[in-house]
Structure formats: structure tokens, C-alpha cells
Backbone as a ProteinNet text record, in pm:
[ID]
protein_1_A
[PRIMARY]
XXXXXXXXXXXXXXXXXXXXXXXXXXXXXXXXXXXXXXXXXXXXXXXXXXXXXXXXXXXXXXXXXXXXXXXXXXXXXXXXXXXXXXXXXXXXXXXXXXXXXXXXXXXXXXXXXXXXXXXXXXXXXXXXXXXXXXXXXXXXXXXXXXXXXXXXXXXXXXXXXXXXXXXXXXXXXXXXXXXXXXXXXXXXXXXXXXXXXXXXXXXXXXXXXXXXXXXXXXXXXXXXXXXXXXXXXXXXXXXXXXXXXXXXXXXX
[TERTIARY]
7834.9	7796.9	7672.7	7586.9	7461.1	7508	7372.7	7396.3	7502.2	7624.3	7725	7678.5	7748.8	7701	7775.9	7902.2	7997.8	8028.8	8067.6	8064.4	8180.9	8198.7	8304.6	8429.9	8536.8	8629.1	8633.8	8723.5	8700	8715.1	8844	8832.5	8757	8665.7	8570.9	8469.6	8459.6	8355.5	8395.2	8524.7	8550	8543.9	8593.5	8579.1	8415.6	8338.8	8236.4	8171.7	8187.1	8182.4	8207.8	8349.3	8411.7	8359	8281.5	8176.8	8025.3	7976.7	7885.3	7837.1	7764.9	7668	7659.3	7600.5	7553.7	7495.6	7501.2	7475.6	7436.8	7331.5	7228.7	7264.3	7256.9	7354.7	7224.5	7271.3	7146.2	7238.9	7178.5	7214.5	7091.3	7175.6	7057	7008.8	6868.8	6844.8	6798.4	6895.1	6896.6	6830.3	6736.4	6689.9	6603.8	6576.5	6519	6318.6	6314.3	6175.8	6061.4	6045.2	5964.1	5960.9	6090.3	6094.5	6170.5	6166.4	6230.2	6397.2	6489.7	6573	6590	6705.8	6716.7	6681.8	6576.9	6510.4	6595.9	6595.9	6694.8	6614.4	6728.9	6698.5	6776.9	6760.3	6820.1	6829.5	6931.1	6913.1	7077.6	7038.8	7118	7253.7	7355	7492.7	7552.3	7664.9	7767.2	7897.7	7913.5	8039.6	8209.8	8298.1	8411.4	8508.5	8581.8	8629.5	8817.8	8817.8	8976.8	9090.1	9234.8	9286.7	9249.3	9224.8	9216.4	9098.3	9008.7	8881.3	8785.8	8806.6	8727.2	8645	8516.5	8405.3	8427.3	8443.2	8492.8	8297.8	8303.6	8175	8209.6	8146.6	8141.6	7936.6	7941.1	7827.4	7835.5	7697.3	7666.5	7632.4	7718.5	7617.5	7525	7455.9	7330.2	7204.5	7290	7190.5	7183.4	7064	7023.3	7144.1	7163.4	7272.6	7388.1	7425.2	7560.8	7527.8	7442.1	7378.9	7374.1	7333.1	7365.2	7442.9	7559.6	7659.7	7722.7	7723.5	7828.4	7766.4	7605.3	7609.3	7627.5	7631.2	7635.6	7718.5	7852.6	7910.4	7872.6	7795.7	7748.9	7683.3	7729.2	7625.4	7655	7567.6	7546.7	7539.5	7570.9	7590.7	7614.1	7430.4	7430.3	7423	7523.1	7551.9	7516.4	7428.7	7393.3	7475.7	7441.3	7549.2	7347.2	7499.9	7326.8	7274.9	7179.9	7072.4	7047.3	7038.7	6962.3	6805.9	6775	6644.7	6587	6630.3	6547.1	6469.1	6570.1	6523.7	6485.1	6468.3	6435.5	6307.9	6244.5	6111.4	5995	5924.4	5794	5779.4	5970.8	5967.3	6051.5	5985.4	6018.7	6163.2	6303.1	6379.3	6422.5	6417.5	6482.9	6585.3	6636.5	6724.7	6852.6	6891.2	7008.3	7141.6	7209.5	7334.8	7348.6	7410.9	7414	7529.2	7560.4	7682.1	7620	7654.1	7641.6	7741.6	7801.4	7955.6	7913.9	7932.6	7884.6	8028	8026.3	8144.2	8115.4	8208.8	8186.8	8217.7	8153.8	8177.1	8286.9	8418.1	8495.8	8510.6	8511.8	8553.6	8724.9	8730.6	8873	8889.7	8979.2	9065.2	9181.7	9238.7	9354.9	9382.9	9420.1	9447.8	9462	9445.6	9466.1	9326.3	9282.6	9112.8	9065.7	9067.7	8980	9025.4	9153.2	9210.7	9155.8	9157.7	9088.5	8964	8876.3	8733.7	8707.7	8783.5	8745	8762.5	8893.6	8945.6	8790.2	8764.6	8641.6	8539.1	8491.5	8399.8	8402.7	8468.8	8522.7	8416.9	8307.7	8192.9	8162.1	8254.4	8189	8300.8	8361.3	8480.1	8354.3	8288.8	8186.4	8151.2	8153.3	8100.9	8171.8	8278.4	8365.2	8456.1	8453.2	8544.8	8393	8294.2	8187.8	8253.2	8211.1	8241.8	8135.3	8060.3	7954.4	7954.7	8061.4	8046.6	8197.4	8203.3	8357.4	8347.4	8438.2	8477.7	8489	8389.1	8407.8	8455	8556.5	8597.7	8553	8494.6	8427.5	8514	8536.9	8627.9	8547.6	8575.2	8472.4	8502.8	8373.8	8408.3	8313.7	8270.2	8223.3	8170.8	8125	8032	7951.4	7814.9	7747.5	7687.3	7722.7	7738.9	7612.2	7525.8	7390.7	7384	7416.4	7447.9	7296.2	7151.7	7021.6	7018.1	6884.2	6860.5	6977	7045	7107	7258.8	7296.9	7415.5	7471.7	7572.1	7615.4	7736.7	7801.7	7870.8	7936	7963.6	7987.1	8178.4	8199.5	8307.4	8351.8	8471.2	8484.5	8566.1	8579.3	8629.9	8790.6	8847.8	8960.5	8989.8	8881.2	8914.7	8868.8	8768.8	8747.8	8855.8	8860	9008.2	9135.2	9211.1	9338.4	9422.9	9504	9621.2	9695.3	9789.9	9948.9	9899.8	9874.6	9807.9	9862.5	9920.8	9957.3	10109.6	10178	10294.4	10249.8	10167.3	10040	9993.3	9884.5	9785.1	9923.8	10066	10106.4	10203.2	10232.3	10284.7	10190.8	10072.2	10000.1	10027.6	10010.8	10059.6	10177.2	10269.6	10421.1	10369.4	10337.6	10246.6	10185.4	10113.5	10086	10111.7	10186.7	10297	10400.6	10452.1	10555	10447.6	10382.3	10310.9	10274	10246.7	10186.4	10293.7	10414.2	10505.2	10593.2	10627.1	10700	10660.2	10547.8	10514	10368.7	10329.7	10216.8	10178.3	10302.1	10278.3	10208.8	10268.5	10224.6	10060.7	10066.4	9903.4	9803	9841.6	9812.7	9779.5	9927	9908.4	9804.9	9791.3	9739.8	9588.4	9566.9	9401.7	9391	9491.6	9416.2	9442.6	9526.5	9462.3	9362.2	9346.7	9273.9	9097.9	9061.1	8951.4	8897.6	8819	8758.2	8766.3	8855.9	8846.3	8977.6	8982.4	9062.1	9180.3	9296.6	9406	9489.8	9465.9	9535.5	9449	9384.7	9346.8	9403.9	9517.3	9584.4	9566.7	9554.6	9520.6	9620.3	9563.2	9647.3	9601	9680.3	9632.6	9569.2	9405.8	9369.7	9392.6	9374.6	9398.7	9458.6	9538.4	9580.6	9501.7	9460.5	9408.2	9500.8	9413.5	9463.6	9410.8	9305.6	9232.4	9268.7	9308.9	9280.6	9306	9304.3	9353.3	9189	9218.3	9110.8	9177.1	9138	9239	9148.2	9202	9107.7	9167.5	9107.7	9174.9	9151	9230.7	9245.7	9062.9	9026.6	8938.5	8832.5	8756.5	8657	8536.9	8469.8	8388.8	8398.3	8549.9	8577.5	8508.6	8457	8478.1	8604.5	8574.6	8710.4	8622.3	8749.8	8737.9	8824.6	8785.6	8834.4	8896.1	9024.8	9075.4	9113.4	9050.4	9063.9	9215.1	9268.2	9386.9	9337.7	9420.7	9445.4	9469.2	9540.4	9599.3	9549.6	9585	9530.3	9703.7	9733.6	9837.8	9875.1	9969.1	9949.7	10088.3	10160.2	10323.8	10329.9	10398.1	10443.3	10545.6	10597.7	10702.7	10568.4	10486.4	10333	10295	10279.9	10218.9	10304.6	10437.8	10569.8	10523.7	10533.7	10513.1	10391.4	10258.6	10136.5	10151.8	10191.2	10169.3	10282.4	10398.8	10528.4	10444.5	10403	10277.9	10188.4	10125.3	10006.8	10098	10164	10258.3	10315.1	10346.1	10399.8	10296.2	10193.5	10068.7	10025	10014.5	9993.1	10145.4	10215.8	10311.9	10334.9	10266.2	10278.9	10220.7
8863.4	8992.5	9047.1	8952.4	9035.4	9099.4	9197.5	9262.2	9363	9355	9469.8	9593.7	9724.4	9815.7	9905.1	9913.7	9889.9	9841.6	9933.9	9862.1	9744.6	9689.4	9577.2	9602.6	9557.5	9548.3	9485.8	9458.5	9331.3	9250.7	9220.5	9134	9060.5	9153.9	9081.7	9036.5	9072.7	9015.5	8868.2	8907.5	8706	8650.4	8669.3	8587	8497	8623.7	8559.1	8512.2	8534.8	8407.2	8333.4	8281.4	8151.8	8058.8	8117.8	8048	7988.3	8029.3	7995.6	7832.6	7787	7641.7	7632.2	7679.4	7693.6	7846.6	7865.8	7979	7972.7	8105.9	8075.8	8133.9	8026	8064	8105.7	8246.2	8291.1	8301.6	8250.8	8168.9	8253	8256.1	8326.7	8212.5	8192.7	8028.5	8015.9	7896.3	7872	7752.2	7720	7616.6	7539.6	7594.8	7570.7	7525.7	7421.6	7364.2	7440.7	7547.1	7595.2	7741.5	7830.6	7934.7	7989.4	8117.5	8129.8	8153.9	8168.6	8228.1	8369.8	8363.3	8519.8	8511.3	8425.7	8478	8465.5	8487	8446.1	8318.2	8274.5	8117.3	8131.4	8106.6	8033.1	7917.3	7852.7	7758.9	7735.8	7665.5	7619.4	7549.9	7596.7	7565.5	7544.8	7488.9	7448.9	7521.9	7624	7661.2	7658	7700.7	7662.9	7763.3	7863.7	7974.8	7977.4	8011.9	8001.1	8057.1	8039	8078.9	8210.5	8303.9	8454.2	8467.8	8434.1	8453.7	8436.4	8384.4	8351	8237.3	8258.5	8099.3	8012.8	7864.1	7791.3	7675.8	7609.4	7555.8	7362.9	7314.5	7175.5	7118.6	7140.4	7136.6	7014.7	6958.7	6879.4	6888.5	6864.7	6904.3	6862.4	6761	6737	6872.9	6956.5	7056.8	7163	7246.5	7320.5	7412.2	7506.4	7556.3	7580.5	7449.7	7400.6	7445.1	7400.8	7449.3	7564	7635.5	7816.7	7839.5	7810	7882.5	7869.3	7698.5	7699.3	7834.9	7825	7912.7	8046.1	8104	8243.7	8260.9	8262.4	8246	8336	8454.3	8543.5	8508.8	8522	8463.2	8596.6	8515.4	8604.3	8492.6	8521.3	8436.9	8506.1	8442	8498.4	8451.7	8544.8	8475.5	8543.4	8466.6	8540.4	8430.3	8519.6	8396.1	8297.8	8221.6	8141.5	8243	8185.3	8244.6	8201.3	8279	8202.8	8130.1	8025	7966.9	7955.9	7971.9	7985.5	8142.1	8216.2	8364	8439.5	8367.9	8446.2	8341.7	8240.5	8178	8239.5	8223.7	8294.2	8448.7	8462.2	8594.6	8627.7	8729.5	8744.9	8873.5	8799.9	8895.4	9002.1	9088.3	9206.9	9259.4	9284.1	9355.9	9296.2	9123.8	9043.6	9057	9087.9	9120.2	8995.1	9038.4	8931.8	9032.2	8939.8	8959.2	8907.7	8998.8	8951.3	8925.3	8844.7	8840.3	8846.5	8847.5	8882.1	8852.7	8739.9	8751	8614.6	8560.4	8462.8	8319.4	8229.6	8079.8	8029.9	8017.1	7899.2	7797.9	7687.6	7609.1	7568.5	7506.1	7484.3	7343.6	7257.6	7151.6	7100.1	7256.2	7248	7149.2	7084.1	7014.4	7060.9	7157.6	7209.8	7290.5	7378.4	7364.5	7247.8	7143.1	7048.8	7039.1	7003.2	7001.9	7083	7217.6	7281.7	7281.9	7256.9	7242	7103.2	7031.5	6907.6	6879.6	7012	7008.8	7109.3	7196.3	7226.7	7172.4	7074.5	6978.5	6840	6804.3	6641.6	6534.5	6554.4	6459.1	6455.2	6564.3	6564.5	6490.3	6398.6	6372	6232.6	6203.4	6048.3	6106.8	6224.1	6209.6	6330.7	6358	6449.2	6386	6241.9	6226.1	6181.6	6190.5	6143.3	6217.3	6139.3	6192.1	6353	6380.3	6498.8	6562.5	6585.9	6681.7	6753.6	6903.7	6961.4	7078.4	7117.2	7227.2	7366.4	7487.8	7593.2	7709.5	7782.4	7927.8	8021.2	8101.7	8253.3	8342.6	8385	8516.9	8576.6	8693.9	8795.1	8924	9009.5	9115.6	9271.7	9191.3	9304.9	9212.6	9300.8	9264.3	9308.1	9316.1	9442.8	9373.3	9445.3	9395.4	9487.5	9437.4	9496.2	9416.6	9542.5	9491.3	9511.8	9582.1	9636.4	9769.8	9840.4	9933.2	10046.9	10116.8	10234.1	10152.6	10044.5	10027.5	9906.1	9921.9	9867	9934.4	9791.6	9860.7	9793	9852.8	9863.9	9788.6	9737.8	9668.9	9599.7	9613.6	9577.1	9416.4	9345.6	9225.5	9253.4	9394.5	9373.3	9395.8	9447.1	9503.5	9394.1	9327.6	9218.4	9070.3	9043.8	8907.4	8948	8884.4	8931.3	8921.9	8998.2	8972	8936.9	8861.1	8832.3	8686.6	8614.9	8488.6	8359.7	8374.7	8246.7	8181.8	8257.5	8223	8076.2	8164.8	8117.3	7993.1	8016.3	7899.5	7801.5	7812	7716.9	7617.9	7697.6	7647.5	7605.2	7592.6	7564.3	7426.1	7312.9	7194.1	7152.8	7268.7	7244.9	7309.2	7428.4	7513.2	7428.6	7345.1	7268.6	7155.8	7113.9	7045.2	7033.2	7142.9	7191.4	7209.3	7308.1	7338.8	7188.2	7101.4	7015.8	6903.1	6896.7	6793.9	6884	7012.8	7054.8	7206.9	7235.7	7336.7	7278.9	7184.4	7108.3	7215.9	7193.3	7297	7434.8	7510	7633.5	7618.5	7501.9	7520.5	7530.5	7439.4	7415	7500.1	7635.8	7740	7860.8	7888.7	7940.8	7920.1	7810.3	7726.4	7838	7770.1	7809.7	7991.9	8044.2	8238.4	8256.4	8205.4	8257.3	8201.4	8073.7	8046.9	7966.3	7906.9	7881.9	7726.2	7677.1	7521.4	7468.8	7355.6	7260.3	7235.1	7318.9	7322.1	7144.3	7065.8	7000.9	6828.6	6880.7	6744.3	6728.7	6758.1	6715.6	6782.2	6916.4	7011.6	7019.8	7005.5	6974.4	7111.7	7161.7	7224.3	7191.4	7268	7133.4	7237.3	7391.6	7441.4	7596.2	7644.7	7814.6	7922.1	8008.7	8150.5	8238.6	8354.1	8500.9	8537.4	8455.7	8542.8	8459.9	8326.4	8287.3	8138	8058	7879.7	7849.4	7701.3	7580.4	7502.7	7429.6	7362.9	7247.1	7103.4	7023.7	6939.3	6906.7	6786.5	6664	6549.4	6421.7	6321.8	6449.6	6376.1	6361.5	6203.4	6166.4	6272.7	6361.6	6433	6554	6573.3	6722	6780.1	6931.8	6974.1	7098.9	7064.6	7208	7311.8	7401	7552.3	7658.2	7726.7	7874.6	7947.6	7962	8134.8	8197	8349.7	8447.9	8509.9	8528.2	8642.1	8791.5	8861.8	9015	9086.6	9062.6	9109	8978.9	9039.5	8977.1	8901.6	8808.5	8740.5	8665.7	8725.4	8676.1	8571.7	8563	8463.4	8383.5	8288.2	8157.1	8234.2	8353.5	8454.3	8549.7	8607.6	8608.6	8504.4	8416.7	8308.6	8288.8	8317.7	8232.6	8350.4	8505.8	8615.7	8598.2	8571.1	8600.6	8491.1	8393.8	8254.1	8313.2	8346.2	8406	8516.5	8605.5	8699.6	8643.9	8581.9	8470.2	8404.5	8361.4	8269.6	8353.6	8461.3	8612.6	8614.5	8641.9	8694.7	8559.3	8417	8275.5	8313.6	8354.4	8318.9	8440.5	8550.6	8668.8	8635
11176.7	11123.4	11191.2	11229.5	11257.8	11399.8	11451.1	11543.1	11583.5	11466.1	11462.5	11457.5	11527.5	11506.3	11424.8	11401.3	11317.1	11155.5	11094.3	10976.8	10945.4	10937	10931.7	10835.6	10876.7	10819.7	10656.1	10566.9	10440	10520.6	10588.2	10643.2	10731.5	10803.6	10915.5	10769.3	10649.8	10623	10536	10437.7	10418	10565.2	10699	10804.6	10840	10800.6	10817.9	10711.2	10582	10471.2	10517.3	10545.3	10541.5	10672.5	10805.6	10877.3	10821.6	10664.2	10646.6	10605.8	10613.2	10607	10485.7	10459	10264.9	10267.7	10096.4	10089.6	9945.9	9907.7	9811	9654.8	9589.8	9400.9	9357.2	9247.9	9187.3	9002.2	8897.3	8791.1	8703.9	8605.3	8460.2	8389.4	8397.7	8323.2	8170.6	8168	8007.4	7941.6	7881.3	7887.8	8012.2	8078.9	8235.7	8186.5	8237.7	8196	8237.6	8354.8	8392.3	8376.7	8340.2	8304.6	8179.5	8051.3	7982.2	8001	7917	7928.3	8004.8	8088.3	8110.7	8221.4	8317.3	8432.1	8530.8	8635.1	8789.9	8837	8824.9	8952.6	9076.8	9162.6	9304.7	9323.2	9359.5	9451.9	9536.8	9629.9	9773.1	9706.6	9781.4	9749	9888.3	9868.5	10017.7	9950.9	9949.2	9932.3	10021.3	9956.1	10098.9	10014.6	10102.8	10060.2	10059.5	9955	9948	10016	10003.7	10099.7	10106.5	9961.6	9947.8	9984.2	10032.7	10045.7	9889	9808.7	9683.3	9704.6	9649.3	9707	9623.1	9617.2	9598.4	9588.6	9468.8	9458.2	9396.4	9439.5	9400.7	9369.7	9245	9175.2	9050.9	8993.4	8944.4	8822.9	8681.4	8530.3	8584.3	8629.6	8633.9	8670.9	8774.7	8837.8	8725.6	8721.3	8656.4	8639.5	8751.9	8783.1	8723.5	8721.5	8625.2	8496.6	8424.4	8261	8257.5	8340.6	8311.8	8366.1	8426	8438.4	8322.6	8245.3	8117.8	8024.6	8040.3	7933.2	7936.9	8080.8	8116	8237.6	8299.1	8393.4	8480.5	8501.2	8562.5	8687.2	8806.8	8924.9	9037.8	9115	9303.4	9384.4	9509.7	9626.3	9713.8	9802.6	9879.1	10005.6	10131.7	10224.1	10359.1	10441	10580.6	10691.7	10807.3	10947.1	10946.2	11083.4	11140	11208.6	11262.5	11315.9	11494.4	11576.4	11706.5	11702.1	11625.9	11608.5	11715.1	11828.9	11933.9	11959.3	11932.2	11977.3	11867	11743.3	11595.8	11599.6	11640.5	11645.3	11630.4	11492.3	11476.2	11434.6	11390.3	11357.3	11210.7	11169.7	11064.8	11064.2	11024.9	11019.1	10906.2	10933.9	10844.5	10791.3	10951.9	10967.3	11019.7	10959.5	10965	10890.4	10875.2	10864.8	10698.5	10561.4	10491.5	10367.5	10264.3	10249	10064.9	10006.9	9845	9739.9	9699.3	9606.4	9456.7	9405.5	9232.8	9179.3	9101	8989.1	8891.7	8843.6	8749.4	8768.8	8732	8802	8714.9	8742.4	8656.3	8683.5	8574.1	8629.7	8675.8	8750.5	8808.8	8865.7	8769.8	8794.3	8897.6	8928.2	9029.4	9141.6	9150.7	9281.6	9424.7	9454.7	9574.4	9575	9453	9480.5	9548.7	9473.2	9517.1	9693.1	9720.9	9876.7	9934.5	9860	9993.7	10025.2	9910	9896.7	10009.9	9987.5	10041.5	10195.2	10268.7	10332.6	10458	10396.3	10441.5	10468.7	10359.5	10368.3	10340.5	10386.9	10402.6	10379.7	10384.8	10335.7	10172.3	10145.4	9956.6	9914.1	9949	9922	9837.9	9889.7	9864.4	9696.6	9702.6	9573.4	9443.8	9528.4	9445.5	9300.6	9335	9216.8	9112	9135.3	9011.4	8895	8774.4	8639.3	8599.1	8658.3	8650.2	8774.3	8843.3	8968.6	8933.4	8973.6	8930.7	9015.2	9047.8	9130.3	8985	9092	9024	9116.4	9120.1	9144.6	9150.9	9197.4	9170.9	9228.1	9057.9	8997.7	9058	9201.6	9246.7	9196.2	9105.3	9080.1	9165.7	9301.5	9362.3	9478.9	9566.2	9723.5	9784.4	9843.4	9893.6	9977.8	10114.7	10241.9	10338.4	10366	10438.5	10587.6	10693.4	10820.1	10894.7	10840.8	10881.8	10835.5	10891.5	10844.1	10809.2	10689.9	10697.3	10716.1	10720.2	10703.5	10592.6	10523.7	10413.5	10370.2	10278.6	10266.8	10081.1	9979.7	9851.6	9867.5	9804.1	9773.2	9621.5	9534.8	9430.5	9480.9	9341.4	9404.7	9377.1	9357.7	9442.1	9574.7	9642.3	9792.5	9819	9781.9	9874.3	9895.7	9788.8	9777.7	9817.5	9902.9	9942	9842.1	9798.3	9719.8	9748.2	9646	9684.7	9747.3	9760.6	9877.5	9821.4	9651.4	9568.4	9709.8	9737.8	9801.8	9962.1	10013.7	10106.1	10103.3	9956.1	9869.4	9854	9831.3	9746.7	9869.6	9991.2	10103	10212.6	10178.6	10288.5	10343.5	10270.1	10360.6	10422	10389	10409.7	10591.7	10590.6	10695.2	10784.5	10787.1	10820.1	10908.2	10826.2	10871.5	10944.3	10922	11056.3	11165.4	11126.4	11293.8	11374.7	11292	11384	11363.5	11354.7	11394.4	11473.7	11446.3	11593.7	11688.5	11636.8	11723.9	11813.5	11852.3	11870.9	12034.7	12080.7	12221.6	12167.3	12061.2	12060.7	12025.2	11968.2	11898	12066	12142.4	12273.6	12353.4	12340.4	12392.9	12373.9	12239	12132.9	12183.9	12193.1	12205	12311.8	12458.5	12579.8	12616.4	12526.1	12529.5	12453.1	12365.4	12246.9	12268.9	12345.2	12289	12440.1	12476.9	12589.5	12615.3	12514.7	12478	12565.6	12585.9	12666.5	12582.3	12647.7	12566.4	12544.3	12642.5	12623.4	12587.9	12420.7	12388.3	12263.5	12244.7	12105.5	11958.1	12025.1	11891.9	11768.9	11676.4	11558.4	11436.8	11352	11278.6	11128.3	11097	11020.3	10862	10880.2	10781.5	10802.7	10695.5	10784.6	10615.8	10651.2	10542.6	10576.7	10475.8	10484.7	10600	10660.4	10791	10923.1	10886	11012.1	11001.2	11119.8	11087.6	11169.9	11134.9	11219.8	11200.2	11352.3	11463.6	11482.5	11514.3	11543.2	11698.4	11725	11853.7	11813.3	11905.1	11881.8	11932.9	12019.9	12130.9	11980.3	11979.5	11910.1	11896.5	11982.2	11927.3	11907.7	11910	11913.2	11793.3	11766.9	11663.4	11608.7	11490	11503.7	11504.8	11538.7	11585.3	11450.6	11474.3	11393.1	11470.3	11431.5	11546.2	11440.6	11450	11354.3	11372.7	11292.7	11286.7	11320.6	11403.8	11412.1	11248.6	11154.9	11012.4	10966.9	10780.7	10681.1	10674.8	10655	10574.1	10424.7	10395.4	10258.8	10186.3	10305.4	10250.9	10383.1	10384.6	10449.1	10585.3	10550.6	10672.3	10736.9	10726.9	10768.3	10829.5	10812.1	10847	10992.4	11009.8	11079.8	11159.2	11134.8	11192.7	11326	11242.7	11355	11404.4	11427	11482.5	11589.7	11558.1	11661.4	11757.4	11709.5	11791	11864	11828.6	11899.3	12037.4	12022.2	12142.7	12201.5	12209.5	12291.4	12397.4	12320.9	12396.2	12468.5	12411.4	12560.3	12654.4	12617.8	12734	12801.9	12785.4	12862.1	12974.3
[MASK]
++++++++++++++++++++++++++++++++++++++++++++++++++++++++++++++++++++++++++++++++++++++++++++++++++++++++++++++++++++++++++++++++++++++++++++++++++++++++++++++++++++++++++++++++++++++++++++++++++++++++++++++++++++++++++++++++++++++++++++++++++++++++++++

């Protein structure tokens, strides 16, 4: 997002949610030892975004956080890209591109929450099944998107979440699966139009969205990659569609 001059698409902006590190939960506190009821707290979250673009949270009763959300589900989360720490050194930024979601924390049991949560961040897996850690959902009911001075942009959380995506959300490992037991070439192909990476180290597909897949290779330090989609997709014949498009364009 930063440096756009352009106001962004919805879609360019879940895309760049769903690149973020962590991103910052703001919670109405209830019982909180150092401040009354009512006040705003912050603190640091690792979120991981759903197939529809909805943020997706794995939090602790233990954390403050957790206690006011049971008691007030009302939150914000807020999300900027990285940063060049080399070329932002000693300076104070302003005018960085960042992204605000506002809606309500549920909690959510689902099994494929958790998959996908986990599937994003594969290290919380050490401590995802604790008896006091649970995956919560955010029902988004708005967005407000500040690219620097004079640009922004207002969004409800139906423009922002893709619709229709349950068909998607519910075939994804089937998706999956095929691609990488018999389309393994296309993923291959795909790599070497689309991205600057070495098509032929065993790219496998590790997850597919409404916006876009990440791809991993066999090679030990690979990391995965993201390739964004052209369109938003929202069914498993979508899915068959841009992937059929994508391989037009490697073999042209």
C-alpha cells in the first residue's frame, strides 16, 4: 500500500492485509489493573485472514484482551505494510499507507478456522491446542483506509469481505489437492511468468483465497511466495477458471 498514488482497489486492500506480520488490537477495557473501564487499550496481535478476507485471531483468556472482548466484542485492527528500515532510519513516518477494520471479535471453534489460521502460521500450532488459547473471527463491519496526506478511503464491511466464498472456504483442500497431485507443471509454469523465482524446485500449492494462492517449494530454505489474482474469486469453477487463465498467459 504505501507509496501508491492511486486509491486502491477492495481488493488491493484485503491483499495487503493478508501480507501483514502482526497487526495492532484496540479492546474497550474491563477490569484492567491500571486503567478504568471504557478506556482503549492496544496491544500486538498476529492475525491470519480468511478465505473472504475476514481477520482471523488466536489469543489467550489469559491476555487482557481476551477479557474485554468477552465483555465487549467491539474492536479495531490496525494494519500497516512493512517498512524499508533501512531507508525509514531515524525518521519519523506520516504519511505510510495503513488500513483500519472495525467489527466484532467472535469466538470460533470451526475446524477449518483453526486450518486456516494455522495454515498461515504454522508455529502457533505449539500452542494452539492449550486449554486457554481459541481462535476468534472478526465479523467486519467497516474499514478506513489512509494511503498519506488527502487520500483514503471509507468502506463498510460488506464491500470489504468477499461474498459468496463459503463454496471456496469449503473446497479448499480438495483445491489443493488436485493442483498439486496433477497440475504440479502448471504450478511450475505459473511460478516462472508470474514471479522472478526458479520455476523448477518443486512448487507445491500451500493455500488458494478470494485474492490469490501461496506456493511453497521442496528446496529446504525456500520461503513461500504469494501470487495475487487479476479478479476476486469466490467458487471452486473460479478457482479452475483463473488458474486455466494463468497457464494461457505461461504458455503464450
Amino acid at each position: 500500500m504505501s507509496g501508491a498514488s492511486a486509491i486502491p482497489s477492495v481488493a488491493d486492500l484485503r491483499k495487503s492485509c493478508r501480507t501483514a506480520k502482526s497487526a495492532v488490537l484496540a479492546t474497550i477495557a474491563v477490569d484492567h489493573k491500571q486503567v478504568g473501564d471504557g478506556w482503549p487499550v492496544t496491544s500486538m496481535v498476529v492475525p491470519a485472514f480468511d478465505v473472504d478476507g475476514a481477520p482471523i485471531l488466536l489469543i489467550s483468556d489469559l491476555a487482557d484482551h481476551t477479557r474485554h472482548i468477552k465483555a465487549d466484542n467491539r474492536v479495531s485492527l490496525l494494519i500497516t505494510p512493512q517498512q524499508d528500515t533501512q531507508s525509514q532510519a531515524d525518521t519519523i513516518q506520516t504519511d505510510n499507507a495503513r488500513i483500519t477494520i472495525f467489527g466484532r471479535a467472535i469466538r470460533d471453534d470451526a475446524p477449518e478456522t483453526r486450518a486456516g489460521y494455522l495454515r498461515a502460521h504454522p508455529d502457533a500450532a505449539q500452542y494452539a491446542g492449550f486449554a486457554d488459547f481459541g481462535f476468534y473471527r472478526i465479523e467486519v463491519a467497516g474499514a478506513y483506509w489512509v494511503g498519506g496526506f488527502g487520500k483514503q478511503r471509507r468502506l463498510s464491511g460488506t464491500q470489504f469481505i468477499a461474498s459468496d466464498c463459503a463454496p471456496l472456504k469449503s473446497s479448499h483442500d480438495d483445491i489443493v489437492t488436485h493442483m498439486n497431485n496433477d497440475h504440479a507443471d502448471a504450478l511450475a509454469g505459473i511460478v516462472s511468468h508470474f514471479t522472478s523465482h526458479a520455476p523448477d524446485t518443486g512448487w507445491q500449492m500451500h493455500s488458494i483465497d478470494c485474492d490469490g494462492m501461496v506456493l511453497r517449494s521442496e528446496t529446504a530454505d525456500s520461503r513461500k511466495i504469494r501470487i495475487d489474482f487479476q479478479k476476486t474469486i469466490h467458487t471452486p469453477g473460479d478457482a479452475r477458471g483463473i488458474l486455466v487463465e494463468m497457464c494461457k498467459k505461461w504458455r503464450a
